[in-house]
C-alpha positions as CSV (number, residue, x, y, z in Angstrom):
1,X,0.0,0.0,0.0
2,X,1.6,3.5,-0.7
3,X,1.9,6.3,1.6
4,X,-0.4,8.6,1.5
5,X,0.5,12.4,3.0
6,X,-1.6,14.5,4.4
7,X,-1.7,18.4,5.5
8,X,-1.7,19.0,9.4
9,X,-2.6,22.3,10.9
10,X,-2.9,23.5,14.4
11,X,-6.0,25.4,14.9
12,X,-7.0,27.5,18.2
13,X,-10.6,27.1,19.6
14,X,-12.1,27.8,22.5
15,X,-11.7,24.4,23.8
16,X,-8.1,24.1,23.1
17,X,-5.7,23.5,19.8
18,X,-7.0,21.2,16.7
19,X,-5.3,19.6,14.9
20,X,-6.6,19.6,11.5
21,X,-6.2,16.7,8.9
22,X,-6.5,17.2,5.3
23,X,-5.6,15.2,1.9
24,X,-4.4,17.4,-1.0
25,X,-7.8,17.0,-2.8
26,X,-9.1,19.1,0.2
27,X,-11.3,16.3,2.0
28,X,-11.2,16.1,5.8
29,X,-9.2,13.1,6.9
30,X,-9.0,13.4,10.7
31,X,-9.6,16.4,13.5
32,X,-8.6,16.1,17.7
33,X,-7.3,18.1,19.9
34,X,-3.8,18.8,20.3
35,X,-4.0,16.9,23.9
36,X,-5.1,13.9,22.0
37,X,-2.7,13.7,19.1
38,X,-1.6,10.1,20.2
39,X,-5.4,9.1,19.1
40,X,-5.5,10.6,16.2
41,X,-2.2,9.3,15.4
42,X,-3.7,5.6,16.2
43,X,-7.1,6.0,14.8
44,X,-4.9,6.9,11.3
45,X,-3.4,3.7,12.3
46,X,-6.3,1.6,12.5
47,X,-7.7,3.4,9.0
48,X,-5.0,3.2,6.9
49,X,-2.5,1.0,8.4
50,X,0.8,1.1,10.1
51,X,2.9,3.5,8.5
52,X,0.8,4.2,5.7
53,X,0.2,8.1,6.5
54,X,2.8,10.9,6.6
55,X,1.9,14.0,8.1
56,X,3.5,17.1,6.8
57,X,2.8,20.7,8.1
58,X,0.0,22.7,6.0
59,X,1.3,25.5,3.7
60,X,-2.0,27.5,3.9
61,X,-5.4,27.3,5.5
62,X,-7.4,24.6,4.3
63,X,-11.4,24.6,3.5
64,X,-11.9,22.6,6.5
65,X,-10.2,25.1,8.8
66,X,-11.7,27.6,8.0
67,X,-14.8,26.2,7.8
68,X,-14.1,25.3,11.9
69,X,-13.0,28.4,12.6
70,X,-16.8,29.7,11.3
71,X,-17.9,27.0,13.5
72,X,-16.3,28.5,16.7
73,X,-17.3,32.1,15.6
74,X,-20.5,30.9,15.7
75,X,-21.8,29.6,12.1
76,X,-23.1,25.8,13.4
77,X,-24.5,24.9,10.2
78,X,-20.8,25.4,8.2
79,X,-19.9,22.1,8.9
80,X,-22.4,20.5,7.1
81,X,-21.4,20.2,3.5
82,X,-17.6,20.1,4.2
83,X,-16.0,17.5,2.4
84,X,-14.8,14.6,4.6
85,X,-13.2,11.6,4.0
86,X,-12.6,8.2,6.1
87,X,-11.6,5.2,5.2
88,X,-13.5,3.3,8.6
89,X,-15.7,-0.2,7.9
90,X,-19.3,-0.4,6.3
91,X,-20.7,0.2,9.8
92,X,-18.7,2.7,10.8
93,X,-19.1,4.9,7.5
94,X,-23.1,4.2,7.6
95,X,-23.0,5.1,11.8
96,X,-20.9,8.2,10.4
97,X,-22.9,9.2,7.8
98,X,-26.4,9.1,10.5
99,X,-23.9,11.4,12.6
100,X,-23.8,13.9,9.9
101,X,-27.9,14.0,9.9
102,X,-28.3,15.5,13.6
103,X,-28.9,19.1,13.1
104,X,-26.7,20.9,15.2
105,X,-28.7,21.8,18.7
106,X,-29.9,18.7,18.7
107,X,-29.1,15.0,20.3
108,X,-29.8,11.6,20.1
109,X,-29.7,8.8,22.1
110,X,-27.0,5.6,21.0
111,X,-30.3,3.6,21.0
112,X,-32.1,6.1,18.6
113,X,-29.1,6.8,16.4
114,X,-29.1,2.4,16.4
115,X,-32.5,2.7,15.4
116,X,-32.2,5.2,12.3
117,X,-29.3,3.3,10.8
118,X,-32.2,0.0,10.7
119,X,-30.1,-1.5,13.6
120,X,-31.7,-1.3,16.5
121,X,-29.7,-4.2,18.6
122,X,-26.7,-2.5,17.6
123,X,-26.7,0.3,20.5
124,X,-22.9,-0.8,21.9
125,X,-21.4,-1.4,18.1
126,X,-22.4,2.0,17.5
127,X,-21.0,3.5,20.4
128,X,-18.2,1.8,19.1
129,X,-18.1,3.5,15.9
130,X,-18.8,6.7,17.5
131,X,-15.8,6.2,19.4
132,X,-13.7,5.1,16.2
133,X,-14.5,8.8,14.7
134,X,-11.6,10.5,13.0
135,X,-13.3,13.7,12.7
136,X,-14.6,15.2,15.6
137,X,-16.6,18.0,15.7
138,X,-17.7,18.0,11.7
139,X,-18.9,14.5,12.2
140,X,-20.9,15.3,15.5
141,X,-20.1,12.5,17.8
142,X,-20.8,14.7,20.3
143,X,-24.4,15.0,19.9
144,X,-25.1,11.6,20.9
145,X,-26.0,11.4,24.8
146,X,-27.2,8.5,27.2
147,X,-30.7,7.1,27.2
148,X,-31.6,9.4,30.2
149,X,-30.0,12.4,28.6
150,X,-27.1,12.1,30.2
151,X,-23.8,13.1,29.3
152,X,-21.4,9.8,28.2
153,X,-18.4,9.7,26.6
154,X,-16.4,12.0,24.0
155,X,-13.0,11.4,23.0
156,X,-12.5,15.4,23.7
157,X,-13.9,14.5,27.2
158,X,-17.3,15.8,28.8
159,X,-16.1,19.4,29.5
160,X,-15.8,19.7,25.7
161,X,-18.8,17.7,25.1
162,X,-21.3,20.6,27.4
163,X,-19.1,23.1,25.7
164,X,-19.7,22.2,21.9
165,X,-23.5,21.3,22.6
166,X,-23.8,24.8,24.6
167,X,-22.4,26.5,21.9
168,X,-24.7,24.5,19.1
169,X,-27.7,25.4,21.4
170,X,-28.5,22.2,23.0
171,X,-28.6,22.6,26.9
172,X,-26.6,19.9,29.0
173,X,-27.4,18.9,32.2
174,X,-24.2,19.6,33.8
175,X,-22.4,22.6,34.0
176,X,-19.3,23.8,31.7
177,X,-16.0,23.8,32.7
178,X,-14.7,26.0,29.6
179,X,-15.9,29.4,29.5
180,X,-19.4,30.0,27.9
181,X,-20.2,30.4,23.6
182,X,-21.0,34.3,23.3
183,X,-23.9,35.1,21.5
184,X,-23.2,36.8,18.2
């Protein structure tokens, strides 16, 4: 298999450094926080194979950053038609693609998002996928909460969780640990 390279930038939000993932055709390829970069380094692992991704340093802004930094500015609905690509199983690209459907200010339950992919058993193997998400944020793990509405895990971690669903309108139980979205 050859090596594919890809663009990386670092990208300050409000919830700490991006990094930001991107092939030369443009297309999102992976997005975690700098904090995490050992997880995104293993989930391009797990996608593409061992050693099959180089990572070189971005000469300009790509689509996909500026399209988060809209995002962060306020603009929850950029997200929606930016190109992404991942190279996950069947499920996980079908689990994926049912992420990209919840409007922004909204949730869903594992057991509903099972339910709308025509796998209702499934509830575990999608929380699964959800954790196997290369691109967080523009694929919207993050709107998927417990049965009970509670908060449950987010590769980010639940202070970023409350902060991104806060910010996308959607009101948490708990409250945030990073400073509040101002309303523009």
């Amino acid at each position: 298999m050859p090596v594919q390279a890809f663009s990386m930038e670092h990208l300050d939000s409000p919830t700490g450094c991006l990094l930001v993932v991107t092939d030369d055709d443009g297309r999102l390829r992976a997005v975690d926080w700098q904090d995490h970069e050992q997880r995104l380094h293993q989930l391009l692992r797990r996608q593409y194979g061992a050693d099959a991704v180089r990572l070189r340093a971005a000469s300009r802004a790509s689509a996909a950053s500026r399209a988060l930094c809209a995002y962060f500015e306020g603009d929850t609905g950029c997200l929606a038609g930016l190109p992404v690509a991942t190279n996950g199983t069947v499920f996980q690209r079908l689990v994926w693609d049912a992420l990209r459907q919840i409007p922004a200010g909204q949730t869903v339950s594992y057991g509903a998002l099972a339910a709308r992919i025509g796998q209702p058993r499934a509830v575990r193997a999608v929380g699964l996928a959800n954790g196997a998400n290369p691109v967080s944020i523009v694929v919207p793990c993050h709107r998927v909460i417990g049965a009970g509405g509670a908060l449950t895990g987010f590769g980010g971690g639940l202070e970023r969780k409350r902060w991104l669903l806060a910010h996308e309108g959607a009101r948490p139980q708990a409250a945030m640990e990073f400073p509040p979205p101002s309303n523009r």
